[in-house]
PQR file of N, CA, C, O and H, with PARSE charges and radii, in Angstrom:
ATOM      1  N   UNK A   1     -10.640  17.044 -10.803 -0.4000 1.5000
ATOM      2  CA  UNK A   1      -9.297  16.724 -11.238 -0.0000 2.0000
ATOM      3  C   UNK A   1      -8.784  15.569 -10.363  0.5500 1.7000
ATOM      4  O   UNK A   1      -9.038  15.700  -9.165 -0.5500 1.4000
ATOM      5  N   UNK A   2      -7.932  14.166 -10.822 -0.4000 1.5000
ATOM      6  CA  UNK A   2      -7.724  13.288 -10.341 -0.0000 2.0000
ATOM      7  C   UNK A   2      -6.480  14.115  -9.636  0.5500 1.7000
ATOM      8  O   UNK A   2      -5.969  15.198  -9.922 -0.5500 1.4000
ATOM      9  H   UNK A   2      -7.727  14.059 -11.794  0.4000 1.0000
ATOM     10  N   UNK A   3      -6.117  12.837  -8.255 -0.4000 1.5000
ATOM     11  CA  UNK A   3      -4.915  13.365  -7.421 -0.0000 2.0000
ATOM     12  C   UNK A   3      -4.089  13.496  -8.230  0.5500 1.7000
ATOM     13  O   UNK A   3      -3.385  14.506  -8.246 -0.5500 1.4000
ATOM     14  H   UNK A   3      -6.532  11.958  -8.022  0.4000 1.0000
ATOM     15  N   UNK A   4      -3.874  11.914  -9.652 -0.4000 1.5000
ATOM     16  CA  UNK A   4      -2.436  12.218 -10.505 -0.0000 2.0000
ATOM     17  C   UNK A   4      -2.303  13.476 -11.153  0.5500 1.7000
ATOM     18  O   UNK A   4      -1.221  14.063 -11.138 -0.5500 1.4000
ATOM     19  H   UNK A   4      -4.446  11.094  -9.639  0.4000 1.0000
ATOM     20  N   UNK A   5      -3.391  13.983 -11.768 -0.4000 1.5000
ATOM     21  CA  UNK A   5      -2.969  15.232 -12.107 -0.0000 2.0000
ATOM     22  C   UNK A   5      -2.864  16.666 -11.192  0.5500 1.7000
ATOM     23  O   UNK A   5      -2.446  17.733 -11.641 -0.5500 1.4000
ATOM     24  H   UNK A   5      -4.270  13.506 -11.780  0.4000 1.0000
ATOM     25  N   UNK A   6      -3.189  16.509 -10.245 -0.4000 1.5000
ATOM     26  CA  UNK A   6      -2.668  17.751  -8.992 -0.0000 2.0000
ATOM     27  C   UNK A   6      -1.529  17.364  -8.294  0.5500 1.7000
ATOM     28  O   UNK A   6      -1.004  18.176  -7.533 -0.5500 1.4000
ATOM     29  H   UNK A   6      -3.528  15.642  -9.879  0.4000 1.0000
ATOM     30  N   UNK A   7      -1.016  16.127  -8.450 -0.4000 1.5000
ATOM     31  CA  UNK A   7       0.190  15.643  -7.864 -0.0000 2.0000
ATOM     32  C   UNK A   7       0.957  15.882  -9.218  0.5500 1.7000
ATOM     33  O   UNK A   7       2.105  16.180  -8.887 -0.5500 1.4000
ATOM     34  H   UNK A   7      -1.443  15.467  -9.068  0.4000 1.0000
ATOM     35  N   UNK A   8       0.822  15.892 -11.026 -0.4000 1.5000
ATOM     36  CA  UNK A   8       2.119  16.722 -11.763 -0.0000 2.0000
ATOM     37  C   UNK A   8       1.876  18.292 -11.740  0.5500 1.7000
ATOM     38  O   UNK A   8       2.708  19.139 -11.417 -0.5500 1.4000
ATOM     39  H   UNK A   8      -0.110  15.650 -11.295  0.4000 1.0000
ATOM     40  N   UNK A   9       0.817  18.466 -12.072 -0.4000 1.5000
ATOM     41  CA  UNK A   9       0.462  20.142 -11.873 -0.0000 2.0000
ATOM     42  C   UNK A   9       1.877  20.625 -10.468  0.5500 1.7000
ATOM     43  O   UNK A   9       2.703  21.533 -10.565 -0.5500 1.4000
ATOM     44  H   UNK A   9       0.141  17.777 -12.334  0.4000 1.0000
ATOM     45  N   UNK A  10       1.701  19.668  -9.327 -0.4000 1.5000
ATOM     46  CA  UNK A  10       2.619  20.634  -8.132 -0.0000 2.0000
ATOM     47  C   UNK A  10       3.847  19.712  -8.499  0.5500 1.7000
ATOM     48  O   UNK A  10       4.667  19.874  -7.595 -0.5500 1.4000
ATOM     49  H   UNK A  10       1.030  18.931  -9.248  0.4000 1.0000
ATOM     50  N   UNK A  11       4.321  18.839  -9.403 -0.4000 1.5000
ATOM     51  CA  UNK A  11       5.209  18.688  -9.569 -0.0000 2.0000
ATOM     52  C   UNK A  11       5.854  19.873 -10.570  0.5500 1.7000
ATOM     53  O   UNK A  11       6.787  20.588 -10.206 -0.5500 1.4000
ATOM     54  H   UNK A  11       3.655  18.707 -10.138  0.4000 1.0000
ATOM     55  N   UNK A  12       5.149  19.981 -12.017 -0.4000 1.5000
ATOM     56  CA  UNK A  12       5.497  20.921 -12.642 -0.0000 2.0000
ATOM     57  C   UNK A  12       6.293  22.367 -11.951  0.5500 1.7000
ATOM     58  O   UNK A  12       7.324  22.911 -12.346 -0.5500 1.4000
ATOM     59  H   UNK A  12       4.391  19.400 -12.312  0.4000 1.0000
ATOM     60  N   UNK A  13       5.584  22.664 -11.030 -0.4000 1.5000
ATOM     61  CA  UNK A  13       5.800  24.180 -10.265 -0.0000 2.0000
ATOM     62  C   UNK A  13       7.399  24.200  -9.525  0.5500 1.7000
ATOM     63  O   UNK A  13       8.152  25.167  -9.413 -0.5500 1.4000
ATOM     64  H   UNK A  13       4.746  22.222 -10.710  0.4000 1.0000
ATOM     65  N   UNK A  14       7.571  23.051  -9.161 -0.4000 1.5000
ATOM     66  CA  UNK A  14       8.976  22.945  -8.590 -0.0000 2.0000
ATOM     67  C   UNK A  14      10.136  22.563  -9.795  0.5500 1.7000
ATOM     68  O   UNK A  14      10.071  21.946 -10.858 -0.5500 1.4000
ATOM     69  H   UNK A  14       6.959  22.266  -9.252  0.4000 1.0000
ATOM     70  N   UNK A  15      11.550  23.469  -8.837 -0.4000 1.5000
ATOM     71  CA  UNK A  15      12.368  23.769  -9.852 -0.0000 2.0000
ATOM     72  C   UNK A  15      13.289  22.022 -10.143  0.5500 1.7000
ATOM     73  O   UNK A  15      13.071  20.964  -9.551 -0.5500 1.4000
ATOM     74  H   UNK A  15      11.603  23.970  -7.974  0.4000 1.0000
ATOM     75  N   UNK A  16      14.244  22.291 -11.186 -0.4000 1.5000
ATOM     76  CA  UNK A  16      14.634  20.751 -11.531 -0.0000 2.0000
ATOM     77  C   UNK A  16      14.766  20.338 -10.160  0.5500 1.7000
ATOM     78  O   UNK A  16      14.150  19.492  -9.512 -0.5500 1.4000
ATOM     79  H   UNK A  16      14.421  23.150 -11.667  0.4000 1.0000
ATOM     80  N   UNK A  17      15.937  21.313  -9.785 -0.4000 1.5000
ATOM     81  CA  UNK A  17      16.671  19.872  -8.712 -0.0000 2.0000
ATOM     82  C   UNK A  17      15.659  19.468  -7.283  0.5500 1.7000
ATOM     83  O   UNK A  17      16.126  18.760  -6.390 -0.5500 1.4000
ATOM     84  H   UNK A  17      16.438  22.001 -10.311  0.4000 1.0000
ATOM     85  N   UNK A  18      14.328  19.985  -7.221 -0.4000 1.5000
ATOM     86  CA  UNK A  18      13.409  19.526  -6.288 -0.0000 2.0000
ATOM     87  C   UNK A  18      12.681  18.607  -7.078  0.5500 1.7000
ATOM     88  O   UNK A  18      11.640  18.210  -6.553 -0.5500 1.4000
ATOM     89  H   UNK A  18      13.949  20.560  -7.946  0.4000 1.0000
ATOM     90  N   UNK A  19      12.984  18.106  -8.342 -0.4000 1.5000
ATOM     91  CA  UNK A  19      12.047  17.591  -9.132 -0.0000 2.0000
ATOM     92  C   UNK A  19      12.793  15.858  -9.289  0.5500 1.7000
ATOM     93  O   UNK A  19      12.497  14.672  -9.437 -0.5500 1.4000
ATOM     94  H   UNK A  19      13.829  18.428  -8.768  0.4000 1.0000
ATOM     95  N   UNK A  20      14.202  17.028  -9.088 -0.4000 1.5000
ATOM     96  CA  UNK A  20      15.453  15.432  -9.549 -0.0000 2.0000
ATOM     97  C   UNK A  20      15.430  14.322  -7.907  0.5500 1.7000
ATOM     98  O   UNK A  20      15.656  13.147  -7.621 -0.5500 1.4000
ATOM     99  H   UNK A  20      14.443  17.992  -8.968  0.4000 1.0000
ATOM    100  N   UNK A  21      15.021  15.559  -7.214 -0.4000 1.5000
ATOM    101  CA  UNK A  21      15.122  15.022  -5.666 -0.0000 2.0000
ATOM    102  C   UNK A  21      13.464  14.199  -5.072  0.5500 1.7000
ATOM    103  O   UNK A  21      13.212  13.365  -4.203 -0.5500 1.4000
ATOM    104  H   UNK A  21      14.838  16.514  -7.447  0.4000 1.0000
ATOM    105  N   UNK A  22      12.835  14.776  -5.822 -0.4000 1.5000
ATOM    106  CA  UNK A  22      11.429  13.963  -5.626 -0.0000 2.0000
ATOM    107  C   UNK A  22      11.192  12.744  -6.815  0.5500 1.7000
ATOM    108  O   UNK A  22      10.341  11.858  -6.903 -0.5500 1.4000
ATOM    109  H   UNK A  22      13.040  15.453  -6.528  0.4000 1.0000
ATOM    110  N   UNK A  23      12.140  13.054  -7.527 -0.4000 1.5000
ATOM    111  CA  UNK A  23      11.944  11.635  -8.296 -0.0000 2.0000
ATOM    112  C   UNK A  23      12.743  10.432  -7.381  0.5500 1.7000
ATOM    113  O   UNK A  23      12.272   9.313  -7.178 -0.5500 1.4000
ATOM    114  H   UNK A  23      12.831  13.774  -7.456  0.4000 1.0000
ATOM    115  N   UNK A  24      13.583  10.744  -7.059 -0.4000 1.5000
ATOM    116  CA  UNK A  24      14.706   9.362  -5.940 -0.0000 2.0000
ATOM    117  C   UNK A  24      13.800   8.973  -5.174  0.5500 1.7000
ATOM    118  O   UNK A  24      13.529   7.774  -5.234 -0.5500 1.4000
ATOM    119  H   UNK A  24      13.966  11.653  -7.223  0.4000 1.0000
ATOM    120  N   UNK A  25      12.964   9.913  -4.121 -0.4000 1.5000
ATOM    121  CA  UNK A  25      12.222   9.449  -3.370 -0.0000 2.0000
ATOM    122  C   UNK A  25      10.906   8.761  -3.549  0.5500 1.7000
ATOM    123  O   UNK A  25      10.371   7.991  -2.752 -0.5500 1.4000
ATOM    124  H   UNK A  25      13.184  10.887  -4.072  0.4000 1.0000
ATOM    125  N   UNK A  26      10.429   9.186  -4.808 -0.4000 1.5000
ATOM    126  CA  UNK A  26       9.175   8.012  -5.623 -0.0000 2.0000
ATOM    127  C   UNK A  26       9.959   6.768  -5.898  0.5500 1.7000
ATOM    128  O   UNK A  26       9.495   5.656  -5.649 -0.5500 1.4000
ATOM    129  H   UNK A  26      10.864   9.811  -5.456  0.4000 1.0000
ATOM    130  N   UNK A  27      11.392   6.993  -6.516 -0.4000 1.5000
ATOM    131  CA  UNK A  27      11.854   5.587  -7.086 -0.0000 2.0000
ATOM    132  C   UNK A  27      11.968   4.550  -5.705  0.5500 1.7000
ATOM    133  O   UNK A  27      11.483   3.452  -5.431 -0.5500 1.4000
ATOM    134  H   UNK A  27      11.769   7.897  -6.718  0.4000 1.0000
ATOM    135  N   UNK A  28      12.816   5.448  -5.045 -0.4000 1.5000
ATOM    136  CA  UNK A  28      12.611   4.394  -3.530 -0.0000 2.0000
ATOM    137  C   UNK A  28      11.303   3.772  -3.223  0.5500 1.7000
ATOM    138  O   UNK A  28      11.244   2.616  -2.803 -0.5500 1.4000
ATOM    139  H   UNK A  28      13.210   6.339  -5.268  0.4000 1.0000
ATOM    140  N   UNK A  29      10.000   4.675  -3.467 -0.4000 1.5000
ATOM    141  CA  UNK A  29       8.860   3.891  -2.470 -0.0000 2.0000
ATOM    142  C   UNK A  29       7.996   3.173  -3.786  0.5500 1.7000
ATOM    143  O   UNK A  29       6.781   2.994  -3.866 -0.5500 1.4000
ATOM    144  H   UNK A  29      10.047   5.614  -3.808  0.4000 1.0000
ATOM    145  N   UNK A  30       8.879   2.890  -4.605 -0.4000 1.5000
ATOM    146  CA  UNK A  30       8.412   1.361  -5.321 -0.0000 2.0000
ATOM    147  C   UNK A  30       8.914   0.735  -5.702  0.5500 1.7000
ATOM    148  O   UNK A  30       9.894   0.891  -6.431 -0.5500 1.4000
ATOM    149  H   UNK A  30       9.866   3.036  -4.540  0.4000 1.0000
ATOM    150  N   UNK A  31       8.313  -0.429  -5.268 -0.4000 1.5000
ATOM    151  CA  UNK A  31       8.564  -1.733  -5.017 -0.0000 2.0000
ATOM    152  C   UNK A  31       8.186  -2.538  -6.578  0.5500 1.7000
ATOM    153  O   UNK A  31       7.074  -2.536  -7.105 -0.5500 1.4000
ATOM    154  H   UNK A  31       7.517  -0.556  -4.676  0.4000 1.0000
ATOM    155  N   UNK A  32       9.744  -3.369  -7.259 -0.4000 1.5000
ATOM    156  CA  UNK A  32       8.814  -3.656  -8.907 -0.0000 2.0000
ATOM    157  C   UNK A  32       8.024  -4.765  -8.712  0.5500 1.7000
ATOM    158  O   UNK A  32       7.610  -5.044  -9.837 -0.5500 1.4000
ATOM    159  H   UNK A  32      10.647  -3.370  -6.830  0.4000 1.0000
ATOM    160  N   UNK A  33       7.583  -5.549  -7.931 -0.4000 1.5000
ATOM    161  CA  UNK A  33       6.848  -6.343  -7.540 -0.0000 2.0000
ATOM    162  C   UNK A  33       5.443  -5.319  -7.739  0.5500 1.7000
ATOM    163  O   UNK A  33       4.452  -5.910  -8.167 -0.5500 1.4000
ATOM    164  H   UNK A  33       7.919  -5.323  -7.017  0.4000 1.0000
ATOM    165  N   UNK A  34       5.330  -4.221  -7.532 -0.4000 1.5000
ATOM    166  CA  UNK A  34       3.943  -3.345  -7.567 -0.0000 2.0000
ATOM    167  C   UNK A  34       3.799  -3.099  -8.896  0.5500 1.7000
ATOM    168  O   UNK A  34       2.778  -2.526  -9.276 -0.5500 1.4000
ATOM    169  H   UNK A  34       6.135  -3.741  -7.184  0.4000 1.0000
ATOM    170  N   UNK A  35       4.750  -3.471  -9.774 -0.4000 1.5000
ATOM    171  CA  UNK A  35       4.215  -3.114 -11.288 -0.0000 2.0000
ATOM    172  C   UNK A  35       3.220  -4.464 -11.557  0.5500 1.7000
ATOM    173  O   UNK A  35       3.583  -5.548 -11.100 -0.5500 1.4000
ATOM    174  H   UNK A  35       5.579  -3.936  -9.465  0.4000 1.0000
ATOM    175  N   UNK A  36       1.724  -4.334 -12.454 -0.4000 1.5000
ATOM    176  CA  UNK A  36       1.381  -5.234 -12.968 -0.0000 2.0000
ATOM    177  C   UNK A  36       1.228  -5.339 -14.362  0.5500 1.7000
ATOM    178  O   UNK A  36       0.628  -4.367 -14.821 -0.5500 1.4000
ATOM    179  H   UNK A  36       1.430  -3.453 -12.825  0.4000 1.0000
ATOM    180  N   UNK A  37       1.529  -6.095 -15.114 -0.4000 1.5000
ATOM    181  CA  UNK A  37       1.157  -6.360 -16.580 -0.0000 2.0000
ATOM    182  C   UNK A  37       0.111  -6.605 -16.940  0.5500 1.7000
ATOM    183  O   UNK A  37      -0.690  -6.972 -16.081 -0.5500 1.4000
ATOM    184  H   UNK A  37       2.017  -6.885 -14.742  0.4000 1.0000
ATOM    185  N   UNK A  38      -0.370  -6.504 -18.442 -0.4000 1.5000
ATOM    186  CA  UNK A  38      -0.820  -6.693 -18.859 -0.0000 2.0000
ATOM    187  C   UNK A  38      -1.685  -7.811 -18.774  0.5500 1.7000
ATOM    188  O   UNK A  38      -2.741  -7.542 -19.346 -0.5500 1.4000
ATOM    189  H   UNK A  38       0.281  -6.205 -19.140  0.4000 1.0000
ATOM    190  N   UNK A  39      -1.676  -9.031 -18.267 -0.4000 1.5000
ATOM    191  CA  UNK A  39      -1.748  -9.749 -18.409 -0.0000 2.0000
ATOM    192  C   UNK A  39      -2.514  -9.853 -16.621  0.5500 1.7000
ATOM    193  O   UNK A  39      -3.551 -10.449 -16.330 -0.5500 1.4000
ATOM    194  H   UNK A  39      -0.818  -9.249 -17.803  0.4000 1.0000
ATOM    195  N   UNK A  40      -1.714  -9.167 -15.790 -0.4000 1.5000
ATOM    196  CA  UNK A  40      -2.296  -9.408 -14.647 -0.0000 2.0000
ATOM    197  C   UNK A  40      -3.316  -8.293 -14.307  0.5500 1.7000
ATOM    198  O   UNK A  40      -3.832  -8.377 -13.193 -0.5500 1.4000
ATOM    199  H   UNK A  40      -0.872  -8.683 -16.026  0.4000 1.0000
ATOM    200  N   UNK A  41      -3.625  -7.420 -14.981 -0.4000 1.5000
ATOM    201  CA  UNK A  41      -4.550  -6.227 -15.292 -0.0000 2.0000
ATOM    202  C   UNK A  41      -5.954  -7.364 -15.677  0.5500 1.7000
ATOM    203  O   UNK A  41      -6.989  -7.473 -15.019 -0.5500 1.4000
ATOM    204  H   UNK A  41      -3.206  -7.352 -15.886  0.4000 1.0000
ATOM    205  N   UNK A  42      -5.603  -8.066 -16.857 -0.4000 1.5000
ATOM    206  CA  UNK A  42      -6.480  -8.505 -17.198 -0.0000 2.0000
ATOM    207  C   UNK A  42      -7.149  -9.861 -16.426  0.5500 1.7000
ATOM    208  O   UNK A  42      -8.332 -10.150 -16.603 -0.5500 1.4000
ATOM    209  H   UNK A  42      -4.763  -7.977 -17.392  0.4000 1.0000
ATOM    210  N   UNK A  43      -6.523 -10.420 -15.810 -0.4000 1.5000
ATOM    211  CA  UNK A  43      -6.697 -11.472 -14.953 -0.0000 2.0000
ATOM    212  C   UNK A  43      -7.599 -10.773 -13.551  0.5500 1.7000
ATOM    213  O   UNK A  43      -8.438 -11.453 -12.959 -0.5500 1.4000
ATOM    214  H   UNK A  43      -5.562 -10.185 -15.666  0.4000 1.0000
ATOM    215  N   UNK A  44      -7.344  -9.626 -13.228 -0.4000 1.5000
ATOM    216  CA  UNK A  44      -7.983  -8.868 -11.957 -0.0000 2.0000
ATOM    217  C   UNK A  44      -9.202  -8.292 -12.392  0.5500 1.7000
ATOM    218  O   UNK A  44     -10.146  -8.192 -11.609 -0.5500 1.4000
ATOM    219  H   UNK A  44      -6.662  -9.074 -13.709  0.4000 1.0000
ATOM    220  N   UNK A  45      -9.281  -7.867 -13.677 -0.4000 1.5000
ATOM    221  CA  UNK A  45     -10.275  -8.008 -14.245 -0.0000 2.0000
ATOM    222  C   UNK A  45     -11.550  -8.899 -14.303  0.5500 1.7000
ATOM    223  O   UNK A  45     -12.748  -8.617 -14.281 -0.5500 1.4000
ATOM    224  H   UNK A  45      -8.514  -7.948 -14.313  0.4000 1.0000
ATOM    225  N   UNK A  46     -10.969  -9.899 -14.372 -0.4000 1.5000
ATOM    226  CA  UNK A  46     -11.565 -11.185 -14.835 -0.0000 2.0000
ATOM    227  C   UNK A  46     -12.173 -11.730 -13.442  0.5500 1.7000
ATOM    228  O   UNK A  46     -13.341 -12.118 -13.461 -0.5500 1.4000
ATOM    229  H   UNK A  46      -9.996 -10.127 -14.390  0.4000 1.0000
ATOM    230  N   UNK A  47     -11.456 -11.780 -12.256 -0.4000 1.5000
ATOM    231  CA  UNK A  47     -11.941 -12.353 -11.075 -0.0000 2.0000
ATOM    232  C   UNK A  47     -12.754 -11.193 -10.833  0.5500 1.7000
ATOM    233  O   UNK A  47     -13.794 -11.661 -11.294 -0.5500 1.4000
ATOM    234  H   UNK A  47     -10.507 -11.465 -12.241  0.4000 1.0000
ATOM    235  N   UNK A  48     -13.087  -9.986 -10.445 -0.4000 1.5000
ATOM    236  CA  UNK A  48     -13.907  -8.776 -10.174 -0.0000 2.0000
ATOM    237  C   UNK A  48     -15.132  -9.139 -10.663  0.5500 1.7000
ATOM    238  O   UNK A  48     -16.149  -9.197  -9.972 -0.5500 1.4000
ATOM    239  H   UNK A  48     -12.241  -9.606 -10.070  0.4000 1.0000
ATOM    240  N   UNK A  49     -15.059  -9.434 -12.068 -0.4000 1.5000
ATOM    241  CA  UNK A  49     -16.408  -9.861 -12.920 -0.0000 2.0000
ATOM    242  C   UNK A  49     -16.808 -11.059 -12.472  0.5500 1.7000
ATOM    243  O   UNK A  49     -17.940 -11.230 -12.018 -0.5500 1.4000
ATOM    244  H   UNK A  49     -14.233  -9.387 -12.630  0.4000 1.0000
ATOM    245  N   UNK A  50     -16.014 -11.897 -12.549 -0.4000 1.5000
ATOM    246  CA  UNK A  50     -16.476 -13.418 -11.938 -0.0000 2.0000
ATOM    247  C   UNK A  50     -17.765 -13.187 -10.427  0.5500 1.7000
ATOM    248  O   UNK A  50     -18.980 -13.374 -10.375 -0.5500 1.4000
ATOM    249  H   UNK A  50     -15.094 -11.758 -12.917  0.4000 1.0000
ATOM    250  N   UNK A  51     -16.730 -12.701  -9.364 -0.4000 1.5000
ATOM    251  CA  UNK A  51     -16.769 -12.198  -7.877 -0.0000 2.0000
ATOM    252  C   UNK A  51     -18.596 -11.536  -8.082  0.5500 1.7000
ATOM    253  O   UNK A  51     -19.621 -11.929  -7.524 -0.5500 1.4000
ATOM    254  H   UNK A  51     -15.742 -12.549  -9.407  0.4000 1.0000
ATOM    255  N   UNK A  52     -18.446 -10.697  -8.851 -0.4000 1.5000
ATOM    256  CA  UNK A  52     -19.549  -9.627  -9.158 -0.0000 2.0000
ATOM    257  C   UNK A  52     -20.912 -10.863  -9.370  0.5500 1.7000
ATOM    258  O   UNK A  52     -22.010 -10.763  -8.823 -0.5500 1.4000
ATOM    259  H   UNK A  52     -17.613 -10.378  -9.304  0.4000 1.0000
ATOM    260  N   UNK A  53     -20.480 -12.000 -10.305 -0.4000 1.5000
ATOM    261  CA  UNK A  53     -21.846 -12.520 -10.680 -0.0000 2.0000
ATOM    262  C   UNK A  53     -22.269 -13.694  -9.651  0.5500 1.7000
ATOM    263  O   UNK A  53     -23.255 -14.429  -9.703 -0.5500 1.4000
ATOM    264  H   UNK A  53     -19.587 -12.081 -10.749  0.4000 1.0000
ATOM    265  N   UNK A  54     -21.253 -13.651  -8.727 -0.4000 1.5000
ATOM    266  CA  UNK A  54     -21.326 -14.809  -7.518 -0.0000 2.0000
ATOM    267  C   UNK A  54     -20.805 -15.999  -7.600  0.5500 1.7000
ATOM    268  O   UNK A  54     -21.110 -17.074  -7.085 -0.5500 1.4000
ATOM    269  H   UNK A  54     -20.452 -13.054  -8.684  0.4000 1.0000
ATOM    270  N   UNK A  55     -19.657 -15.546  -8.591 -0.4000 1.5000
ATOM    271  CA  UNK A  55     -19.344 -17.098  -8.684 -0.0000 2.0000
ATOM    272  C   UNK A  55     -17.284 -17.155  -8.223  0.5500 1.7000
ATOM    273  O   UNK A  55     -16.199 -16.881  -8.736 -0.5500 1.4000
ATOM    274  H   UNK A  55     -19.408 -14.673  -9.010  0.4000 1.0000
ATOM    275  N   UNK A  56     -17.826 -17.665  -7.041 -0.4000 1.5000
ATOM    276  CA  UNK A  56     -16.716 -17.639  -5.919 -0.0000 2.0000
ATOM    277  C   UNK A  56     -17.011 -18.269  -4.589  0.5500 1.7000
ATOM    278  O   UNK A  56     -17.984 -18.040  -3.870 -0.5500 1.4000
ATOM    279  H   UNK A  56     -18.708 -17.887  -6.625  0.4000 1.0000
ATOM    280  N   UNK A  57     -15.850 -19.242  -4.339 -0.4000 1.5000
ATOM    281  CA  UNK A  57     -16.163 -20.051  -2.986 -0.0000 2.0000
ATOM    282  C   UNK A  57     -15.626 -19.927  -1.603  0.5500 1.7000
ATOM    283  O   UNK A  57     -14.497 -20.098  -1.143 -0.5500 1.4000
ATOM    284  H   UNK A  57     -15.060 -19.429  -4.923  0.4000 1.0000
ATOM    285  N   UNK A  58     -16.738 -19.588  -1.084 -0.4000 1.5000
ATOM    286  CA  UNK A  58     -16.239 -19.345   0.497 -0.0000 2.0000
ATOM    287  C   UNK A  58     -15.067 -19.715   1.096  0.5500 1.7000
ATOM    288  O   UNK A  58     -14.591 -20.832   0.896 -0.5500 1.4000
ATOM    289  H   UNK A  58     -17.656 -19.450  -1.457  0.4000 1.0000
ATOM    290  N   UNK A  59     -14.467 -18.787   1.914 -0.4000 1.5000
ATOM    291  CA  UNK A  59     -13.591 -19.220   2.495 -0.0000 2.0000
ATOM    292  C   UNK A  59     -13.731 -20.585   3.512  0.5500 1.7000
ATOM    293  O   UNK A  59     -12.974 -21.542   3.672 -0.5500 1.4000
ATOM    294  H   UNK A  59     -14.853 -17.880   2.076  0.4000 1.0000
ATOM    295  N   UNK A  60     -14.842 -20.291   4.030 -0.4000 1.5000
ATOM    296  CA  UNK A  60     -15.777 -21.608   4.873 -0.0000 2.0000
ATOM    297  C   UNK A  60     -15.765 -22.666   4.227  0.5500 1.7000
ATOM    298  O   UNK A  60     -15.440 -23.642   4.903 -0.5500 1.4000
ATOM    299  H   UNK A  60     -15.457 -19.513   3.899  0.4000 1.0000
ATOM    300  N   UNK A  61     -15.989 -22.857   3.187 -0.4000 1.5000
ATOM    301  CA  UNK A  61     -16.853 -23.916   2.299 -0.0000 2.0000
ATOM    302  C   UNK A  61     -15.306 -24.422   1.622  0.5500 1.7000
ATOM    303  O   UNK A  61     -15.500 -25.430   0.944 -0.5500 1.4000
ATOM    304  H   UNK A  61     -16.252 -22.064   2.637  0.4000 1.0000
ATOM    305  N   UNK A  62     -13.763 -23.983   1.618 -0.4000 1.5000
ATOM    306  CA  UNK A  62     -12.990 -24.543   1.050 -0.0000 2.0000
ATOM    307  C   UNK A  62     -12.101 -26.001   2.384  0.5500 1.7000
ATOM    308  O   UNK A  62     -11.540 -25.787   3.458 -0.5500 1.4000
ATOM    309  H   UNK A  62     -13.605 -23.164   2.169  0.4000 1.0000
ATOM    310  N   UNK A  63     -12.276 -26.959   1.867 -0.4000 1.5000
ATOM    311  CA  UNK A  63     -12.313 -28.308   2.414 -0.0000 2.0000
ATOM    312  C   UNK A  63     -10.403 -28.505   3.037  0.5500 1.7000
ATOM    313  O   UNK A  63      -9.705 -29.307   2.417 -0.5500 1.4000
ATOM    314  H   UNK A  63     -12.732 -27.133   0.994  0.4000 1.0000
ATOM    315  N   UNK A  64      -9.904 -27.874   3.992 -0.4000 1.5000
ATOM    316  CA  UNK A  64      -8.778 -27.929   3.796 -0.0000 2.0000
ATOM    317  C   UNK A  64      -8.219 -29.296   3.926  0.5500 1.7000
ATOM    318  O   UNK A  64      -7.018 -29.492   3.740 -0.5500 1.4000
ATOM    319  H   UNK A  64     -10.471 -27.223   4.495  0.4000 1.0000
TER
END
């Protein structure tokens, strides 16, 4: 079982207002800068695969 689902499973178990009170404290510890789109899903994608077939240039080898 992934953590997300043992992290709602022990959410489920608690009553609302520990539920209303652990939601404030998730909303606080994100940041919307940590949301990614669609678009940047697919772009991280895209360099992983790139990265994977070797095609990527050293930090060394970039000419500052």
């Amino acid at each position: 079982m992934s953590l997300v689902n043992q992290i709602a499973l022990m959410v489920d178990t608690l009553p609302a207002p520990k539920q209303n009170a652990l939601m404030t404290i998730i909303q606080s510890m994100i940041d919307p800068d940590d949301h990614l789109t669609e678009e940047d899903v697919r772009d991280i994608r895209e360099a992983r695969e790139e990265f994977a077939r070797g095609e990527y240039v050293r930090f060394e080898d970039v000419k500052w």
